[in-house]
DRENTOR-329560 format. One record per atom (N, C-alpha, C, O, CB): x, y, z; residue in one letter. Coordinates in pm, whole numbers, plus 50000, padded with zeros to 5 digits. Glycine has a CB too. Layout:
residues N
XYZA/...
//
This chain:
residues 86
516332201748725X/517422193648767X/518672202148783X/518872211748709X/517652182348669X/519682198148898X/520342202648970X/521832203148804X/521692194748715X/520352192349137X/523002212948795X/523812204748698X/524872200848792X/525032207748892X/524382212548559X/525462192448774X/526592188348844X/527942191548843X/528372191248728X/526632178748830X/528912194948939X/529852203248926X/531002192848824X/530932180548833X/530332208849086X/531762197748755X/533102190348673X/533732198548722X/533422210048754X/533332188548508X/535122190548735X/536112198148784X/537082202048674X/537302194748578X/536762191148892X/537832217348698X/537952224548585X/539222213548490X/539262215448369X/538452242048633X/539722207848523X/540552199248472X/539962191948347X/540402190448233X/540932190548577X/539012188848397X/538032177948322X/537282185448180X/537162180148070X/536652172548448X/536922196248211X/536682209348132X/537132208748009X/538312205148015X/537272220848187X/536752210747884X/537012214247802X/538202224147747X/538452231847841X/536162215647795X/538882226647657X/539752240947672X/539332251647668X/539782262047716X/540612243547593X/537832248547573X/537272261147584X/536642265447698X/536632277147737X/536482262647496X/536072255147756X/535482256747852X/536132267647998X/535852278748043X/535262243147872X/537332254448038X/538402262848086X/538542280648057X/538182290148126X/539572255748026X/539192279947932X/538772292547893X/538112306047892X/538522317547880X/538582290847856X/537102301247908X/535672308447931X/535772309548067X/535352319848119X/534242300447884X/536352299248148X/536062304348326X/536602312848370X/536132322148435X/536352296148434X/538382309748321X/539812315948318X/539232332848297X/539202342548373X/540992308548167X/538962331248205X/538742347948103X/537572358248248X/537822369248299X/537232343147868X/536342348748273X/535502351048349X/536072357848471X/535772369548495X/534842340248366X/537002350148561X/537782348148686X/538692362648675X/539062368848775X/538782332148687X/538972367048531X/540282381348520X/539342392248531X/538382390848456X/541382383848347X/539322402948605X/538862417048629X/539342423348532X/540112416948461X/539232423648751X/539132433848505X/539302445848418X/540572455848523X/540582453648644X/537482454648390X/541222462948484X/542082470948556X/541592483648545X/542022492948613X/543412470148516X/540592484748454X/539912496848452X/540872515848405X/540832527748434X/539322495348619X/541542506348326X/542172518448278X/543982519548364X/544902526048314X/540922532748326X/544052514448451X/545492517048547X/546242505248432X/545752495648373X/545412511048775X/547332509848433X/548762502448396X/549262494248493X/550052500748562X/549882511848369X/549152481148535X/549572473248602X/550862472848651X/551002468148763X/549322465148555X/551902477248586X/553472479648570X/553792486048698X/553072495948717X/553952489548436X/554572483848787X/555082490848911X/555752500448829X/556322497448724X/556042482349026X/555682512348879X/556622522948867X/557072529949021X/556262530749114X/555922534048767X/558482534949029X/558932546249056X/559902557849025X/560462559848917X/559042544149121X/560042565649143X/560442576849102X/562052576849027X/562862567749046X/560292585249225X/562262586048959X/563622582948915X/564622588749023X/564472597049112X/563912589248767X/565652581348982X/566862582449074X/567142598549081X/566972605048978X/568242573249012X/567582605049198X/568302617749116X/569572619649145X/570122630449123X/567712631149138X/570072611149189X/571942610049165X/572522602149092X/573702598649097X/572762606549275X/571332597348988X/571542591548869X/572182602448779X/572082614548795X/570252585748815X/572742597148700X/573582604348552X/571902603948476X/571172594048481X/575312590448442X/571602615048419X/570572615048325X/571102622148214X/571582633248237X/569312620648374X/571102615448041X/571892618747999X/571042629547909X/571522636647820X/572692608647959X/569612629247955X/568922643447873X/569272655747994X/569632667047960X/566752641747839X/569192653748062X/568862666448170X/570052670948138X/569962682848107X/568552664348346X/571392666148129X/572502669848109X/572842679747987X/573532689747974X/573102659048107X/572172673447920X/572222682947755X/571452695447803X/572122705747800X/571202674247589X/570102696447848X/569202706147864X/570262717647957X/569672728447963X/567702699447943X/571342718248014X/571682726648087X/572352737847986X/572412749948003X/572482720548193X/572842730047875X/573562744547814X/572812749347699X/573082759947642X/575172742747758X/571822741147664X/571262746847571X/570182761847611X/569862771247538X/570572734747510X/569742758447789X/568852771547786X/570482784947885X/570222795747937X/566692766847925X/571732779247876X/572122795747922X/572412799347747X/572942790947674X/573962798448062X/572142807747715X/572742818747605X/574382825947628X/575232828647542X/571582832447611X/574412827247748X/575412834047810X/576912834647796X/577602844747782X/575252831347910X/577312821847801X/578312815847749X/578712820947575X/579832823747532X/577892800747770X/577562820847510X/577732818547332X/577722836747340X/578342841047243X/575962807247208X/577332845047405X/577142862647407X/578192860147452X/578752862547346X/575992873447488X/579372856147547X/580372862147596X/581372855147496X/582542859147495X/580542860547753X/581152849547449X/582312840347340X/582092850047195X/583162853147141X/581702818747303X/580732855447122X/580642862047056X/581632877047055X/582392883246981X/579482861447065X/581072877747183X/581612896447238X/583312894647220X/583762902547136X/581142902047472X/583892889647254X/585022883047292X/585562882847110X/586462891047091X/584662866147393X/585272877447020X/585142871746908X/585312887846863X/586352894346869X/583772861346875X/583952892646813X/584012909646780X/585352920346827X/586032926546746X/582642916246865X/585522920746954X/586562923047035X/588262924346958X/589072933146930X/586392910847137X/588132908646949X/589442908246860X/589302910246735X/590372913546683X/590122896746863X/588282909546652X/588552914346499X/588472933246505X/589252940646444X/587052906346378X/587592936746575X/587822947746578X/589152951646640X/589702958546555X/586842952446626X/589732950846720X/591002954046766X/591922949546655X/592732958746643X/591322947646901X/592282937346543X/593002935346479X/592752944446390X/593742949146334X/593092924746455X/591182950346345X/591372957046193X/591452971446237X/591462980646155X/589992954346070X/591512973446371X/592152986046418X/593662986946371X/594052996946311X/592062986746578X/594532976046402X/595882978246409X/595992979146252X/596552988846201X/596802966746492X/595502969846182X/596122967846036X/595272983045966X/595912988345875X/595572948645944X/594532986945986X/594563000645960X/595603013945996X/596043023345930X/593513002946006X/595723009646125X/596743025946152X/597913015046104X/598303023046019X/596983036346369X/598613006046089X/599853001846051X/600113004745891X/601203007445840X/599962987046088X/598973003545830X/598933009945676X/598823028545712X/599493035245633X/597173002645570X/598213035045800X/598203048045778X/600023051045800X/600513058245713X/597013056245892X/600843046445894X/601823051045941X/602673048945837X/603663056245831X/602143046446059X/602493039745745X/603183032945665X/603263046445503X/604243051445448X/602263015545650X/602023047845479X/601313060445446X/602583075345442X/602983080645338X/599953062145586X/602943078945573X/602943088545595X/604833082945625X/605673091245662X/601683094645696X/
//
């Protein structure tokens, strides 16, 4: 014997259920979520940081600079005590 169709309304919840669940595919691993690319005249507020952390350059010429003047000061306060000296 033939079964006769019910219409899903009429259905049970579980029933429903069970069709509902049946009726959904698998995505098979993909992320459903639209994505795109990021802006790039956007403000990005990591990329921004990343610029000074890889020059060194800046912190060697601020160092050198730094050395520079202590050595030049403990130049003077040396010969200003030798002259003083003599």
């Amino acid at each position: 014997m033939k079964q006769r169709y019910i219409p899903l309304e009429k259905r049970s919840k579980r029933e429903q259920r069970e069709y509902h669940s049946a009726q959904r595919g698998s995505w098979r691993g993909v992320n459903p979520v639209t994505r795109k690319p990021p802006n790039p005249k956007a403000y990005n507020r990591k990329k921004s940081g990343q610029r000074y952390e890889h020059e060194p350059l800046p912190n060697f010429l601020f160092s050198l600079v730094i050395y520079k003047v202590m050595k030049y000061s403990l130049y003077r306060s040396v010969s200003v005590e030798r002259r003083a000296a003599v």
